[in-house]
C-alpha positions in Angstrom: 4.4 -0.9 16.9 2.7 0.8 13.7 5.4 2.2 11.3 4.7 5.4 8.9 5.8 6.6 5.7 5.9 10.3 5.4 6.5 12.1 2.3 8.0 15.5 3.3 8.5 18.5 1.4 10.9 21.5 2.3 12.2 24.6 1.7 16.4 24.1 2.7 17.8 27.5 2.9 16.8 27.9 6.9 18.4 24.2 7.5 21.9 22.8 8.0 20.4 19.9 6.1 18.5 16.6 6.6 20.7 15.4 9.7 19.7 16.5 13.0 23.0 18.5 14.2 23.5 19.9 18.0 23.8 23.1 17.2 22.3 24.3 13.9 18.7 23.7 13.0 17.9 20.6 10.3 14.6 19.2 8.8 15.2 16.0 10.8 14.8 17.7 14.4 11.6 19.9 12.4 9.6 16.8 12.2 11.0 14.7 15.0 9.9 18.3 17.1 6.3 18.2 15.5 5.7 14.5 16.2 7.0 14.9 20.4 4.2 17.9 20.0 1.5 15.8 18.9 2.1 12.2 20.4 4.4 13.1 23.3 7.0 10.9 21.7 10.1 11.0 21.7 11.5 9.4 18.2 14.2 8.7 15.9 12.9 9.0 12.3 15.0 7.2 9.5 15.6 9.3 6.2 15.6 8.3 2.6 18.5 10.7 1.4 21.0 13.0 3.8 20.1 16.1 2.0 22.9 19.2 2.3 22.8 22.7 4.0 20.5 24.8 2.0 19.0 21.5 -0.8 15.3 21.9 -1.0 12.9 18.4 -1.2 9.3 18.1 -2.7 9.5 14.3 -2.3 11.9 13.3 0.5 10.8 10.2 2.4 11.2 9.3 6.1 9.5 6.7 8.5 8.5 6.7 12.0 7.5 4.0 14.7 4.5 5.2 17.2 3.7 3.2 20.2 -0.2 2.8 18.9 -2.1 3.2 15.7 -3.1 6.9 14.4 -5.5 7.8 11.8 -3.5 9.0 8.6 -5.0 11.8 8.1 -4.6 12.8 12.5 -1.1 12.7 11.8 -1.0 14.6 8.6 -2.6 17.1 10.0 -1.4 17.7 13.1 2.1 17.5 12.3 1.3 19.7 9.5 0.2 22.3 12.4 3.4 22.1 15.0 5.5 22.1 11.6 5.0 25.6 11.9 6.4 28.5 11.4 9.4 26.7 9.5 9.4 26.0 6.1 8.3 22.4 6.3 5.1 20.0 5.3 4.3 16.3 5.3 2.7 15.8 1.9 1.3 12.4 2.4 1.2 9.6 5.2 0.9 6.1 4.9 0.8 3.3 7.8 3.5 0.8 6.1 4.2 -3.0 6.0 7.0 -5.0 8.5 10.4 -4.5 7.0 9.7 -1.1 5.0 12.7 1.1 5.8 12.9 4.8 4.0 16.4 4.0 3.9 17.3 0.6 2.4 14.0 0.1 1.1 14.6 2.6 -1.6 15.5 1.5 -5.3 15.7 5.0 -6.8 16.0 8.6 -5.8 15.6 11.5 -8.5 16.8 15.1 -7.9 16.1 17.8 -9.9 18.4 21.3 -10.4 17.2 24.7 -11.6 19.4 27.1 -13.5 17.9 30.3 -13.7 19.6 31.3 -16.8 18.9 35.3 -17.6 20.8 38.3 -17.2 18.9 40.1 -14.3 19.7 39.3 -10.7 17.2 37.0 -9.1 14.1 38.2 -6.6 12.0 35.9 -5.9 13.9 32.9 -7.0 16.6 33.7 -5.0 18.0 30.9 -2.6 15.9 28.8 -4.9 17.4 28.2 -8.2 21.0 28.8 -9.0 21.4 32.1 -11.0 23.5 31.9 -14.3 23.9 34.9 -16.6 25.5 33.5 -19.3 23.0 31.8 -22.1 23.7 28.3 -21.7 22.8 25.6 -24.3 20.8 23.1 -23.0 20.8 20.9 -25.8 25.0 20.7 -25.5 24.3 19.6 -22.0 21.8 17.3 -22.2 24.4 15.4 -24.8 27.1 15.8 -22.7 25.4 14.8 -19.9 24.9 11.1 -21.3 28.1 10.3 -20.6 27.6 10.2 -17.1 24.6 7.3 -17.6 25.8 4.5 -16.4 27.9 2.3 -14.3 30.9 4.8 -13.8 33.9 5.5 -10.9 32.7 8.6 -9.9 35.8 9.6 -8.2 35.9 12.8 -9.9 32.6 14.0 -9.1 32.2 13.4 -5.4 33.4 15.9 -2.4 36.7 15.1 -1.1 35.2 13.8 2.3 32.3 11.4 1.2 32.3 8.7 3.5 30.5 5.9 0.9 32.7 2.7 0.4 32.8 3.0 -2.9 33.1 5.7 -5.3 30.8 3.5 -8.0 27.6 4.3 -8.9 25.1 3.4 -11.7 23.2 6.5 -12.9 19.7 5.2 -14.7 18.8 9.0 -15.9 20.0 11.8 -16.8 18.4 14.8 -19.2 19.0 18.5 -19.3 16.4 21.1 -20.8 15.3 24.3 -21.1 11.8 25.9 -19.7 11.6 29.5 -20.6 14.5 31.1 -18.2 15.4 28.1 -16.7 17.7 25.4 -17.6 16.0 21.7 -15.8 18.7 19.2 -15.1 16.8 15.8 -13.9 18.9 12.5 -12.9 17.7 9.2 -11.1 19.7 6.7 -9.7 19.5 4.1 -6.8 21.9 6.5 -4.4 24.4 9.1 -5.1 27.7 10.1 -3.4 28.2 13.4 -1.4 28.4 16.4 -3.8 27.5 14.1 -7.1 24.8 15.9 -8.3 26.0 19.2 -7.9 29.1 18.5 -8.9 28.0 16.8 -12.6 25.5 19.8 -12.9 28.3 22.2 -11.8 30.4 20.7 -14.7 28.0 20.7 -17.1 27.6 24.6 -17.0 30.9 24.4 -18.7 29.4 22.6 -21.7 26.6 25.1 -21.8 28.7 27.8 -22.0 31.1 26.4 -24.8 34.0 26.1 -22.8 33.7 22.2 -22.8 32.7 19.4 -24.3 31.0 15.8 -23.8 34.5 14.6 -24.9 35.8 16.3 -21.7 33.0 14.8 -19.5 34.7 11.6 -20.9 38.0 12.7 -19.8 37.3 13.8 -16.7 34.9 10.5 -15.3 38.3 8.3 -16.4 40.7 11.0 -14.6 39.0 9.7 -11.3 40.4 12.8 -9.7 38.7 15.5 -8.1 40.7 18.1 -9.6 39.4 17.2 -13.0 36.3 18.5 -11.7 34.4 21.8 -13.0 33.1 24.4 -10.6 30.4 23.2 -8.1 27.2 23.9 -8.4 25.6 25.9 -5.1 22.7 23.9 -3.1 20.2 26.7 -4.1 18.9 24.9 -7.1 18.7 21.2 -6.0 15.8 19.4 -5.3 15.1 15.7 -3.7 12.3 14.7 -5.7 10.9 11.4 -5.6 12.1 8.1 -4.2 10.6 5.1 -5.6 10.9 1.5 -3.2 10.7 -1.9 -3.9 7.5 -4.0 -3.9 6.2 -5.0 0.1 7.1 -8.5 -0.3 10.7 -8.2 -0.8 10.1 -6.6 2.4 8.9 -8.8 4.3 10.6 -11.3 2.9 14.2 -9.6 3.8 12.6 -9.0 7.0 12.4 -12.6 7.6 15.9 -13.5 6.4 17.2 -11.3 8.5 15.7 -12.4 11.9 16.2 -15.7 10.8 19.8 -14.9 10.6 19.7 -13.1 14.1 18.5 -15.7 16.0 21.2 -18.1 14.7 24.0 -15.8 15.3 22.2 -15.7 19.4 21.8 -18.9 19.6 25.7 -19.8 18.5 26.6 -17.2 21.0 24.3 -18.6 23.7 26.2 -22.4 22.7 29.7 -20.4 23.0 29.1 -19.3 26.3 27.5 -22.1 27.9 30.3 -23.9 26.6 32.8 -21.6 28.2 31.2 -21.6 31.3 31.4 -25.1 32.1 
């Protein structure tokens, strides 16, 4: 059974997010829709990164497993076509190697947030970048924003129901700057918790403004509280995008491990009852 990689890109404001939900539209039933259309499949397709109600992707990553081998460029296209009319397009399709999951095959993700940082109310970025009045410094926030790089508890900076184990992650990037009107926050890091990224960008607007400092990004990482948090940041202005994955033969290899693993957990199960039965 062939497996694909599709590289997705999406406008979020029409969506509930990434996750396929009974009652409100999401990007996940868009494609799993437009590949029943085409195929006359019914499929599951694995994401790279649950993104929110209303986040936006240019390089969001899924897979799907056909029963028989398409053409690339069949797929692409047709897909591309019962897509339509929402705001959704495979960029790029590629038949993949055993093992490769969008998922846990993934090493890094990178988001990207737009400030659009003027006085005058927003027309045609509206929904799509988040709309700041106040001039904010970007320089201040790309200093402060250092302090999140890192292997940190970001207790603080996650929403109160994010179901990861863990509250620790290790961001590799993060870099803040201006483009005419708009204020670019970029970060990269192998996963990030529910809220992070709007929450650190959220918080930063506070440094831009003068009302904090990197010192108080500081503080607030080691109060490991929530509350210590600044204002979130809305979805409008996030982006998913890239995600970056590990070489095929780690792949494959982990592939192997793991049904070599499965078959020796069966075939202690199969002793166990045999045993019991006689």
């Amino acid at each position: 059974m062939p497996r694909y990689k599709l590289t997705v890109e999406y406008d979020g404001r029409p969506f509930c997010g990434w996750q396929r939900q009974a009652n409100a539209p999401s990007v996940q039933a868009v494609i799993e829709r437009a590949i029943k259309a085409f195929s006359g499949e019914d499929v599951t397709i694995g994401g790279a990164g649950r993104t929110d109600t209303g986040v936006h992707a240019t390089g969001q990553v899924c897979h799907v497993d056909l029963s028989k081998t398409w053409p690339v460029k069949t797929i692409m296209g047709a897909m591309n076509f019962h897509c339509q009319p929402d705001p959704v397009v495979i960029l790029d399709c590629e038949e993949m190697h055993e093992g490769f999951d969008a998922r846990f095959s993934a090493i890094r993700r990178a988001y990207r947030y737009r400030i659009h940082n003027r006085l005058p109310p927003l027309t045609h970025q509206l929904g799509l970048a988040w709309h700041v009045k106040h001039e904010l410094d970007a320089d201040a926030m790309h200093a402060a924003a250092q302090e999140f790089v890192g292997h940190h508890d970001f207790t603080t900076f996650r929403h109160s129901r994010c179901q990861a184990k863990s509250p620790e992650k290790t961001l590799e990037h993060f870099s803040v700057y201006r483009d005419g009107e708009f204020v670019i926050a970029e970060c990269s890091s192998r996963s990030f918790l529910h809220n992070q990224v709007r929450s650190m960008v959220g918080t930063l607007r506070l440094v831009g403004e003068g009302r904090w400092g990197a010192g108080d990004i500081t503080k607030a990482l080691q109060a490991k509280d929530r509350k210590a948090c600044g204002p979130v940041a809305p979805a409008d202005g996030l982006y998913l995008t890239r995600v970056d994955y590990r070489p095929a033969q780690v792949d494959i290899e982990a592939l192997a491990d793991w049904q070599a693993r499965k078959a020796a957990m069966e075939a202690v199960a199969d002793k166990e009852t045999a045993g019991s039965s006689a």
